[in-house]
C-alpha angles and dihedrals in degrees: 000000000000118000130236116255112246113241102199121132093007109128108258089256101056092045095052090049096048088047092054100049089054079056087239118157121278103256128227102256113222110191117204133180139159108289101252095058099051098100085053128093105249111272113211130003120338108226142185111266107163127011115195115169110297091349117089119181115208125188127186121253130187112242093199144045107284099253112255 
């Protein structure tokens, strides 16, 4: 019996596209962020942060050192 990958910390695209191509369902996507930040579009990567069963919450995350 093969196990699932594990799909925390991929950026939301990768992982869509992996879970696809095991021909596994399409997950409800469930966005958080800080407070403050929740009228704002995402900055940064989305990742996956929690998988439970067909939810998957992503948050975004900045791939680089803030500028300066």
């Amino acid at each position: 019996m093969s196990q699932a990958p594990s799909f925390l910390g991929m950026p939301l695209d990768a992982a869509l596209d992996l879970a696809r191509s095991l021909g596994l369902p399409e997950p409800e996507i469930i966005r958080t962020c800080a407070p403050r930040r929740r009228e704002e579009e995402p900055q940064g990567t989305l990742r996956v942060i929690r998988v439970r069963d067909a939810q998957w919450t992503v948050s975004a995350f900045q791939d680089a050192s803030p500028k300066e």
